[in-house]
C-alpha positions in Angstrom: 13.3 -12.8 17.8 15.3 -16.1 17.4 16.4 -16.5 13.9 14.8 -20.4 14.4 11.6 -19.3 15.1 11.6 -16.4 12.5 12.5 -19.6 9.7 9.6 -21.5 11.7 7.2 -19.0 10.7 8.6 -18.4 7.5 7.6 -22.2 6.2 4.2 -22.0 8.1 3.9 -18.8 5.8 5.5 -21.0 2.3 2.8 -24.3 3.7 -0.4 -22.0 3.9 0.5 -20.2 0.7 1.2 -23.2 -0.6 -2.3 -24.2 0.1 -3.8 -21.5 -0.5 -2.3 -21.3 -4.1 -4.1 -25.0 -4.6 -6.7 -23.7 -3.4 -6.8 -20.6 -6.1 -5.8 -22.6 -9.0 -8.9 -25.5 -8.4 -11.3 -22.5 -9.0 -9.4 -21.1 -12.3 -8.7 -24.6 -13.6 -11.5 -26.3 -16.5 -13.5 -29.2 -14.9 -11.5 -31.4 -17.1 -8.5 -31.0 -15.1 -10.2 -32.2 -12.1 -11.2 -36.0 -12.7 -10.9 -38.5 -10.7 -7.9 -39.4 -13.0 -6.2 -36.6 -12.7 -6.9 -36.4 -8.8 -5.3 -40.0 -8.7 -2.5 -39.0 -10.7 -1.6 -36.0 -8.3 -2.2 -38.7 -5.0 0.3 -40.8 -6.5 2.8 -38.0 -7.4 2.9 -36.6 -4.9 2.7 -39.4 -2.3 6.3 -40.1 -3.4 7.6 -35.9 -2.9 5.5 -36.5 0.6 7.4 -39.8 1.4 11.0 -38.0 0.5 10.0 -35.4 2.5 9.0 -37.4 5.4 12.4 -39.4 5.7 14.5 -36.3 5.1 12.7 -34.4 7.6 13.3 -37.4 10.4 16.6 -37.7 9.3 17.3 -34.3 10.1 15.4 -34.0 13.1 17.3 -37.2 14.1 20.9 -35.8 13.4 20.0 -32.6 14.8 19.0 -34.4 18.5 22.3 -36.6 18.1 24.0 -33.4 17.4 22.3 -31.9 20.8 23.1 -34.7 22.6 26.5 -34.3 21.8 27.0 -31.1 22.9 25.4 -31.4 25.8 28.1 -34.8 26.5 30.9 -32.3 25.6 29.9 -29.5 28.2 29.6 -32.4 31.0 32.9 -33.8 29.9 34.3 -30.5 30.3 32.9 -29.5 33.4 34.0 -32.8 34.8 37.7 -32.2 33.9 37.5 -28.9 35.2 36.8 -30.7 39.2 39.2 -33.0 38.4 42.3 -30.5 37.5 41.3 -28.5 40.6 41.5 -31.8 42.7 44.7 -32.5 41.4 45.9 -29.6 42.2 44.7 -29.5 45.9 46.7 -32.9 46.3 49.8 -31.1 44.9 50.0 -28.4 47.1 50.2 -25.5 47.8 52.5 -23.9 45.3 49.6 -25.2 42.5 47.1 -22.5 44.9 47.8 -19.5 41.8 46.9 -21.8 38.9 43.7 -22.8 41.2 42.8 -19.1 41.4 43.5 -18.8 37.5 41.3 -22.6 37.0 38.5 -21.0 38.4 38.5 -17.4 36.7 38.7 -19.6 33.7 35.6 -21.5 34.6 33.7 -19.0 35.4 34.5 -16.7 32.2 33.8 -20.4 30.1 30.3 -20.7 32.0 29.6 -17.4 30.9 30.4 -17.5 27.7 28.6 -20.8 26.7 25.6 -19.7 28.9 25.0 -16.1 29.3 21.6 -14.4 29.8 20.9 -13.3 26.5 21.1 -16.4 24.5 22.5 -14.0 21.4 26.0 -13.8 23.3 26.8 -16.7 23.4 30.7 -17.6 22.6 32.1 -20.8 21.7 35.2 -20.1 21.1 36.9 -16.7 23.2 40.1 -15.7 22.6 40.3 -13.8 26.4 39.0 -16.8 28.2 41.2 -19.5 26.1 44.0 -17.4 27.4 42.9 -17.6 31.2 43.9 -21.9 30.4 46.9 -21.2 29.1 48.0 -19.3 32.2 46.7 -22.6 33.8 49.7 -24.3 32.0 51.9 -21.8 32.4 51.6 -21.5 35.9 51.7 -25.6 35.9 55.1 -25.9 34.0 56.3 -23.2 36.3 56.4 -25.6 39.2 59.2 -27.5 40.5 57.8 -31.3 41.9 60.0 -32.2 44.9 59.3 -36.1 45.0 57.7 -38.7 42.6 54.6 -37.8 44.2 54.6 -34.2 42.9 55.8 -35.5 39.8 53.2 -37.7 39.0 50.3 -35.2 40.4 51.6 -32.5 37.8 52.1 -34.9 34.7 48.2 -35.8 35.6 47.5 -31.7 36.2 48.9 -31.2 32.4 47.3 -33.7 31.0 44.3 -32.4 31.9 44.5 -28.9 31.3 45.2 -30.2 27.6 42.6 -32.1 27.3 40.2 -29.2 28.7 41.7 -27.2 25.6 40.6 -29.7 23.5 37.3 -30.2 24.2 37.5 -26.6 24.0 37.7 -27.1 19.9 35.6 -29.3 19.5 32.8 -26.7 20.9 34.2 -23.9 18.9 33.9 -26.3 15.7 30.2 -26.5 16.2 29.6 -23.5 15.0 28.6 -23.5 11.0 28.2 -27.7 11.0 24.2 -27.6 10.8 21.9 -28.2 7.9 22.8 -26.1 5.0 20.2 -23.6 4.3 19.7 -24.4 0.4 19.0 -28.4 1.6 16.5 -27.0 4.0 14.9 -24.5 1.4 14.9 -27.1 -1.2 12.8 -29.5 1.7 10.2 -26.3 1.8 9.4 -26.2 -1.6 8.8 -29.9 -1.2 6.6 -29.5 1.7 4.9 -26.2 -0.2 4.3 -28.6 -3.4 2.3 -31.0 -0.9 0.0 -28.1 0.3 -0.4 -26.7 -3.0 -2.1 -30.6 -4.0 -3.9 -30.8 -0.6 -5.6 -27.2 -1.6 -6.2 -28.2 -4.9 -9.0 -31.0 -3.7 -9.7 -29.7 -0.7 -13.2 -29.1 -0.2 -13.4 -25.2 0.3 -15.3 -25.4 4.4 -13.6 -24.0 7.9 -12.8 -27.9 8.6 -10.6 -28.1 5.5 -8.8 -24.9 6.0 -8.4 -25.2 9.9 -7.3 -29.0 9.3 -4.7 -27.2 6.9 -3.4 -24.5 9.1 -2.8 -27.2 12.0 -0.6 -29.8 9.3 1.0 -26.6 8.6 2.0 -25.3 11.9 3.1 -28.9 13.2 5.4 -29.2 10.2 7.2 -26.2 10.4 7.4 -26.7 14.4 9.4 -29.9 12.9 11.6 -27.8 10.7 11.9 -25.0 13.5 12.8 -28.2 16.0 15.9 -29.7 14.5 17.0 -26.2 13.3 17.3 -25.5 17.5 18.8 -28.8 18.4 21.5 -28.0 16.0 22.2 -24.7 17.4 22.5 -26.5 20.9 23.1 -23.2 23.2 21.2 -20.5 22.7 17.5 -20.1 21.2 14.4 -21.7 22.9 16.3 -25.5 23.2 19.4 -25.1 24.5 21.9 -27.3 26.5 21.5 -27.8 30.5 24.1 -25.2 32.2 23.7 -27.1 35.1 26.9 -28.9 35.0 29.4 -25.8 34.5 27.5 -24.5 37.4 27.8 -26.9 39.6 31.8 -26.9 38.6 32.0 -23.4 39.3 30.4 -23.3 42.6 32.8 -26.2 43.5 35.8 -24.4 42.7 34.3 -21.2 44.8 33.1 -23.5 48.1 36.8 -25.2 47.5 38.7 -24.0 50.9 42.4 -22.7 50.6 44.8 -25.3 49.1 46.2 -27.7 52.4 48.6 -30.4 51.3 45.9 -33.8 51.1 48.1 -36.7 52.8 
């Protein structure tokens, strides 16, 4: 199971003990601890834990989409550059046909890695596929430009293979840059503590607990959610593979390198 939606059901678990504890202690607690003063004071208490939580939790969720949105900017961009470094080439020549072949092996193994069919393999950073670009290069500096023409076609060519490996890094340094996991404990047992007070003057009826279970399982979906969108490929939420696809199918349909006038 997705280690997301295992932490998902994990706080629904921590919200409905939570309110289940409440619950518990309201039947073992003297009638003197449950006045109307003391239900006021817990209101008020708590309505500043439950307005914490609140803008924390949209903060996240916000970061977490920017984050997403991000990523998914990133895999266009680099999809994008991959055309574009196979068009250059193709208006080189044909002595740029081998680092062609090599561009699109290395698409292919990249599209693979960022999207393959078990969401649990996925690679951001590949050591066998970086080195597929860097025979790009190589096979780059290894040609000899006859004109100005050629010249300027394989200064644009390098350019963008290096810009390729950098949005290479950035990908790979996604990985380990979401929410740390203490912050998002420590918002549970917030969360949990605003449960526990809902149970504790809840009227004890189906309505009450049902009513509970529903606030529960919508806030944990929120927790569950921006933990995804920080993850970006893999899991239930991931980025669109669309555009590396479309690059790689391209670079197949592209016919044998002829000199562009």
């Amino acid at each position: 199971m997705n280690s997301t939606l295992i932490i998902g059901l994990i706080v629904l678990v921590a919200l409905i003990a939570g309110a289940f504890a409440g619950a518990q202690a309201r039947d073992r607690l003297p009638k003197h601890h449950l006045t109307d003063e003391t239900k006021n004071l817990v209101s008020v208490s708590t309505a500043v834990v439950a307005t914490v939580s609140a803008l924390v939790l949209g903060l996240l969720i916000s970061n977490a989409n920017t984050s997403f949105t991000r990523l998914g900017g990133q895999v266009t961009a680099l999809s994008a550059e991959i055309l574009r470094l196979d068009h250059i080439m193709r208006r080189y020549g044909a002595d740029a046909e081998p680092a062609r072949n090599t561009l699109l092996q290395y698409a292919e193994h990249k599209a693979d890695d960022l999207f393959p069919d078990n969401p649990a393999d996925v690679r951001l950073s590949n050591p066998a596929t970086y080195e597929l670009l860097q025979r790009v290069e190589d096979n780059l500096l290894a040609l000899k430009p006859a004109n100005p023409r050629d010249q300027w076609w394989l200064a644009q060519a390098t350019t963008l293979a290096a810009k390729i490996g950098d949005t290479r890094w950035l990908l790979a340094q996604q990985i380990g840059q979401g929410t740390p996991k203490a912050f998002v404990a420590l918002l549970v047992f917030w969360l949990a503590m605003l449960f526990a007070s809902f149970g504790l003057f809840a009227p004890p009826n189906l309505t009450s607990a049902v009513t509970l279970t529903l606030c529960a399982l919508a806030v944990a979906g929120a927790v569950a959610m921006f933990l995804e969108l920080e993850q970006g490929f893999g899991g239930v939420v991931r980025i669109s593979p669309e555009p590396m696809r479309q690059a790689v199918n391209s670079l197949e349909a592209e016919p044998s390198n002829q000199n562009s006038p």
